[in-house]
N, C-alpha and C positions, 0 to 999 in steps of 0.2 A: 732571416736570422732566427734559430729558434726559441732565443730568448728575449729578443728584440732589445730594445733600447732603453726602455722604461722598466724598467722592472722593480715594482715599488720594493721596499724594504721587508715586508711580510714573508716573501720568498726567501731573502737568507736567513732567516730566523728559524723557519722552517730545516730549510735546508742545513744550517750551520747544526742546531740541535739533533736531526738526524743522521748527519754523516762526519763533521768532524768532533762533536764533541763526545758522540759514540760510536766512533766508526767499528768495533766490535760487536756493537748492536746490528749497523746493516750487514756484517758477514755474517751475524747467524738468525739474518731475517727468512720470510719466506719465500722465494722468490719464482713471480708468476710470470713467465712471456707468455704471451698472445699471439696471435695472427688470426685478422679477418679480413674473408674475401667479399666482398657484396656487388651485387647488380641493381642498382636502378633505373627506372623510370622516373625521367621526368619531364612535365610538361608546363616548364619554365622553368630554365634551367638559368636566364639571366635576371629572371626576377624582374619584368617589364609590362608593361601593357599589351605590349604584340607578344605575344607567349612564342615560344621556341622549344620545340620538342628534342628530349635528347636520350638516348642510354647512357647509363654512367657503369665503370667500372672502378671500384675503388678497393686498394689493399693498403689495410691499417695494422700496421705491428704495433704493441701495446706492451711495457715491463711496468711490473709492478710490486713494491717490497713492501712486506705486510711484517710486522712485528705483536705479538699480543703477551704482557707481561704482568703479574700485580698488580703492580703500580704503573704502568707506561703501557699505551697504545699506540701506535704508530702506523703511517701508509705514506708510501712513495710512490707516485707512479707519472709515466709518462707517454705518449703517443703521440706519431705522425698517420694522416690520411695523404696515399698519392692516388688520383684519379684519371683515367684517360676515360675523354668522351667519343662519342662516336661521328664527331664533325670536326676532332681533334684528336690524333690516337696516341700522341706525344704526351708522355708521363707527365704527371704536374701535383706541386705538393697544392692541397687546398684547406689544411689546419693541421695544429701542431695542439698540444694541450700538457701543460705540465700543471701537478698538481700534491700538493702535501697536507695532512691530516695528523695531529699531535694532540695527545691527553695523557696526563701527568698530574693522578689523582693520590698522594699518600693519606688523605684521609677523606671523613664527610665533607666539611669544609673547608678545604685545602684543593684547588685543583688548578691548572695552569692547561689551558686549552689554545691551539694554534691551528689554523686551519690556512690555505692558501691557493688559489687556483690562477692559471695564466692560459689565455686562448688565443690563436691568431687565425683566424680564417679568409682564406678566398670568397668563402659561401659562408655567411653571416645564418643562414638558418641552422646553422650547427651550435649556436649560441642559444639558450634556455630563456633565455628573457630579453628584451631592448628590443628597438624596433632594426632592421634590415634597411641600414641605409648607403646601398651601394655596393663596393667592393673593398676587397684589402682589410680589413680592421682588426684589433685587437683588444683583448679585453684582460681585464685583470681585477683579484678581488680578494684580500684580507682581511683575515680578524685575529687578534688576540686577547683572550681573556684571564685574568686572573684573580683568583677567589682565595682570602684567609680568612681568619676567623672573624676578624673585624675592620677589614678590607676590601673592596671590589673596586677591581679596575679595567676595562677595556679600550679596544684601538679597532675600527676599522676602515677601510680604505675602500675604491672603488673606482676603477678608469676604463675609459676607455680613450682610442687611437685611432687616428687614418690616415691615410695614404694620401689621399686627396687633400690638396691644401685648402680649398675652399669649406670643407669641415672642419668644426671646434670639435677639437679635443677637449674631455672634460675631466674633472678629479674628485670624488667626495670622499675628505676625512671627516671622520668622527672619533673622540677621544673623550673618556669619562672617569671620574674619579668617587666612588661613595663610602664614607665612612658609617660605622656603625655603632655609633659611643654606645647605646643600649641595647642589650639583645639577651633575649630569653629562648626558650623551649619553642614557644610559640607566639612570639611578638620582637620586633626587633623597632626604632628611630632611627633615621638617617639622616646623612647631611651631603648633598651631590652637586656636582660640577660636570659641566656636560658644554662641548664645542663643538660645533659642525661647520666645515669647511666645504663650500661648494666651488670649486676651480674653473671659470668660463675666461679666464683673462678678465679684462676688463668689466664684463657683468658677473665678476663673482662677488657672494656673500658669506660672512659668517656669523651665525649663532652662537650666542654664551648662555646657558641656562642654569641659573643655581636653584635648590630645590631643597626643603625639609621634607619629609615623607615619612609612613609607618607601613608596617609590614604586621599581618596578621594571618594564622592558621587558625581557621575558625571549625576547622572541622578535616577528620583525616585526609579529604578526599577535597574540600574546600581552600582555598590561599587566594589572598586580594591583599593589594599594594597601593596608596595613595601618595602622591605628591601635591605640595603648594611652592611657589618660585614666581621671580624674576628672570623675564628673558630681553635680551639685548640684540638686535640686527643692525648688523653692520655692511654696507654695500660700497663695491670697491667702484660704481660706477660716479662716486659722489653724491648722490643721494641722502636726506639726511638720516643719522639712525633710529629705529624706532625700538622703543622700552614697551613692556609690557608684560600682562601676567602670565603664568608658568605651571599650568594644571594636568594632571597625570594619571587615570584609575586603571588598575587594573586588575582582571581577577584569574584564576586558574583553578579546574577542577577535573579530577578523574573516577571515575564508576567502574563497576563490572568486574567482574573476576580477571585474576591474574591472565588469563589466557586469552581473556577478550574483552580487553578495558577501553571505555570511552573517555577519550581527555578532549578538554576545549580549553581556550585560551582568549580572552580579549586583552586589551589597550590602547587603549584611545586619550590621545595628549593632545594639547592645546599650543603653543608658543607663535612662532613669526607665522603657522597655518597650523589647522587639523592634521595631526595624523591617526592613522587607526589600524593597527595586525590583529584578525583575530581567525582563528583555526579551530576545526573541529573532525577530530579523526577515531576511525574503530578498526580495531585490530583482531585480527582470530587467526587461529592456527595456520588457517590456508591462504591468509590475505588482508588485504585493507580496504576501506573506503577512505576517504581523505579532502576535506573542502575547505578553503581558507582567503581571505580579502585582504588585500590592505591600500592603503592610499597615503606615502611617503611623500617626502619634498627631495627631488634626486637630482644628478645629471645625466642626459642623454648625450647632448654633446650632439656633433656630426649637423643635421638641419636647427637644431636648440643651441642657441646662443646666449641663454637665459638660463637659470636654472629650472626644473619644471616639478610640477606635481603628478605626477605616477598613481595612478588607480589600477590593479590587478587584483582577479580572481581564477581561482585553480579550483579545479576538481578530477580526482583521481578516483580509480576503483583498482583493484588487480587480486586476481583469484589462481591459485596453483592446485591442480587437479593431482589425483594421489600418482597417476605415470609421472608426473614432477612436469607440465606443460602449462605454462605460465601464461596467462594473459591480464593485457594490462591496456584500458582505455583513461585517455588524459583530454582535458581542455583544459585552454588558457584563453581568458580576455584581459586584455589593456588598454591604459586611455592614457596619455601624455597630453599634456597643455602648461604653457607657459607659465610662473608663477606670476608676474606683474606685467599687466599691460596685453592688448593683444597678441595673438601669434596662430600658430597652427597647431590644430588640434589632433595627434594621432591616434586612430584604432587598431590594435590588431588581433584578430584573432587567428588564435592557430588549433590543431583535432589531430591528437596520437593515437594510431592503434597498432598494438605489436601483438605477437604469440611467438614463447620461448620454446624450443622440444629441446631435449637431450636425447642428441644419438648415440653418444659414446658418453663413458666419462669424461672426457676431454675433448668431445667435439659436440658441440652445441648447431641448431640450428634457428635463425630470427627471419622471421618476415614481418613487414611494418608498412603502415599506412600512412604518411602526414599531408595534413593539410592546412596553407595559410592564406589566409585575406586581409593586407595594409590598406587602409587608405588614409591617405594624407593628403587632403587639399592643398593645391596649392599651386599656381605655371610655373613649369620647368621645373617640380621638384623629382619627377618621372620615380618617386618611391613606390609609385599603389598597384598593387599586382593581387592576382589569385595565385596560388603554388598546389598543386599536387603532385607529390611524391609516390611511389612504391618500392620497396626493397624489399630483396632475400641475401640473407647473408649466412656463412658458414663463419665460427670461430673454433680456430683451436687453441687450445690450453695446458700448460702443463706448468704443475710444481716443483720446485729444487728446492732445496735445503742448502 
C-alpha cells in the first residue's frame, strides 16, 4: 500500500495546505515528471553474512510540483522504485517515497514552516539514516514550526514500521511551546515547555522540560541562547520517575562574504541524558564542505525495545565543475545503544560517492559508489553485513506548466 497504514498526521497538513486549501495553487505549479533507469551491482543484495552477488535493474518514475511565491514556498513530490534482479526477473516494487515541503513567511518574524516525508522499502539502504534491520520497513517523519513575533511553537514526529512481528515498532513525538514576554533588537527572555514522547509499548518514556532562557546577538555574525529548567521522566515500564535539572547552551556564527560564508552551530543540552547537534559548513560558488555530530535520545525500534541514545557523524564535500559535472563524496558513522540497562550496541558505517554529467537539458547522467558495514553483536540477530553497491543511472526530466 503506498501509503501504508500509519501515516502520522504531518502528512495531511502538508497535503491538506497544498492541494485543497489551494488547489489553484497546485494547477499553476511547476510540474516535473521524471523517469530513471539504473543498473546495479551488487554484492549483497540480502544484506547477510554469506554475501549474494546480484545485478539489479531498476525504473523509478518520480512527479514533482514545485511552486515558488513571495510569501509561499512550496514542493510536492512523489516516487515508486520497481526492480527486477537477475536470480529473479519478475518485476517488484522495492520503495515508494512521498514527500511535502511548506514555508509561509509574510514577514521577518512571522513564518509557518511544514515539512514531511514518508518511505517504505524492500531494501532499507535506501533510507538515509537508522540501522538495516531486515526487510519490509517503513519510515516516516515530521515537523511543524511556527514563529510570531512573541511566539514559537513546534511538533515533530518520527516512526518507524515492520513487517515482521518480532520487531518493535517505535514512535518519537516532540512538541514545544516558547513564549517571549521580553524582546528587543538584539536580546530577547524566554519561557519554554518542551515534551518528548518515546513510543516502544511498554518501555516507553516521556520528558516534560520547562526552562527560562535568554537569547543574545552579540555581534552581526555572533548568536548564543542559554536555558535553566526542570525536567521530569516518566517511564511507562513502572519505573519510578526521575526529576532533575534542565540546562541548555547554545551558540551560532557565520563569517565570510556573501558568496562563501562559513556558518557553525553548537548545542548541547542536559535533561534525562546529554544531548549535543553541532555543524560546521562552507559554501562557494561551485560547492560545499559540510561536517556535523550529534548524539540524541531516539527510537530505532525493530531489534531496540528500549528507547536508545544515537551518536552520528556526517561529512560531505561536493564540487561542480564549470561543464556543470557534479561530484559529491559523503560518510556517515553511527553508534546506537540502549538508554538504560544493557543491550546491543550498533555500528554503522556507510561511504557515498557519486558524479552528475548533463547530457541533455533534460537528460542527466549518475554513476555512484556506496558502501556499508553494520555490526551488531548479538546470536541470531544475522543484521551484520559488508554492502557494496555500484550504479549507473540515466534520468529524464521534463517541465510543464
Amino acid at each position: 500500500m503506498f501509503l501504508g497504514r500509519k501515516l502520522p498526521c504531518p502528512a495531511f497538513v502538508c497535503l491538506v495546505a497544498s492541494t485543497v486549501v489551494a488547489p489553484t495553487a497546485v494547477l499553476a505549479a511547476q510540474w516535473s515528471p521524471e523517469l530513471k533507469a539504473e543498473s546495479r551491482y551488487d554484492d549483497n543484495v540480502l544484506r547477510s553474512s554469506e554475501s549474494l552477488r546480484d545485478v539489479v535493474t531498476a525504473i523509478t518514475p518520480r512527479l514533482r510540483l514545485t511552486s515558488a511565491q513571495p510569501l509561499w514556498n512550496w514542493e510536492l513530490s512523489a516516487r515508486r522504485t520497481v526492480a527486477s534482479y537477475g536470480r529473479d526477473p519478475n518485476p517488484l516494487v522495492i520503495a515508494d517515497r512521498l514527500a511535502a515541503v511548506s514555508l509561509y513567511q509574510p514577514s521577518e518574524r512571522e513564518t509557518l514552516f511544514l515539512d514531511y516525508r514518508y518511505d517504505k522499502a524492500l531494501d532499507p539502504i535506501e533510507f538515509e539514516t537508522g540501522l538495516i534491520q531486515r526487510r519490509d520497513s517503513r519510515r516516516a517523519h515530521g515537523q511543524a514550526r511556527l514563529a510570531l513575533d512573541r511566539v514559537e511553537a513546534q511538533f515533530a514526529a518520527r516512526g518507524w514500521w515492520y513487517e515482521e512481528p518480532e520487531l518493535q515498532d517505535g514512535v518519537a513525538r516532540t512538541w514545544g511551546v516558547r513564549l517571549l514576554p521580553l524582546r528587543t533588537r538584539s536580546s530577547s527572555l524566554s519561557i519554554a515547555h518542551r515534551q518528548q514522547q518515546l513510543d516502544l509499548g511498554m518501555r516507553s518514556l516521556t520528558v516534560d522540560v520547562t526552562t527560562v532562557g535568554a537569547r543574545r546577538q552579540h555581534a552581526r555574525w555572533l548568536h548564543s541562547d542559554v536555558e535553566i529548567g526542570r525536567s521530569e521522566t516518566r517511564f511507562e515500564d513502572g519505573s519510578p520517575s526521575e526529576i532533575g535539572p534542565a540546562v541548555a547552551l547554545g551558540i551560532w556564527m557565520q563569517r565570510g562574504q556573501r558568496s562563501d560564508p562559513i556558518e557553525g552551530r553548537i548545542r548541547i543540552a542536559h535533561d534525562v541524558t546529554t544531548t549535543l547537534t553541532a555543524s560546521l559548513e562552507r559554501q562557494w560558488e561551485a560547492g560545499h564542505v559540510r561536517a556535523s555530530v550529534e548524539r540524541l535520545l531516539d527510537v530505532e525500534g525493530g531489534l531496540y525495545r528500549n528507547p536508545a541514545v544515537v551518536r552520528r557523524a556526517v561529512a560531505e564535500w561536493q564540487t561542480t565543475t564549470l561543464e556543470g559535472r557534479t561530484l559529491t563524496l559523503r560518510g556517515t558513522y553511527g553508534r546506537v545503544r540502549p538508554l538504560r540497562g544493557a543491550g546491543t550496541t550498533a555500528n554503522v558505517l556507510r561511504a557515498t560517492a557519486t558524479m552528475e554529467f548533463p547530457l541533455q537539458r533534460w537528460l542527466g547522467l549518475r554513476t555512484s559508489y556506496d558502501f556499508w558495514r553494520q555490526d551488531v553483536p548479538g546470536e541470531g540477530l544475522d543484521v551484520d553485513f559488508d554492502r557494496h553497491r555500484v550504479a549507473v543511472a540515466l534520468t529524464a526530466s521534463l517541465g510543464l506548466r
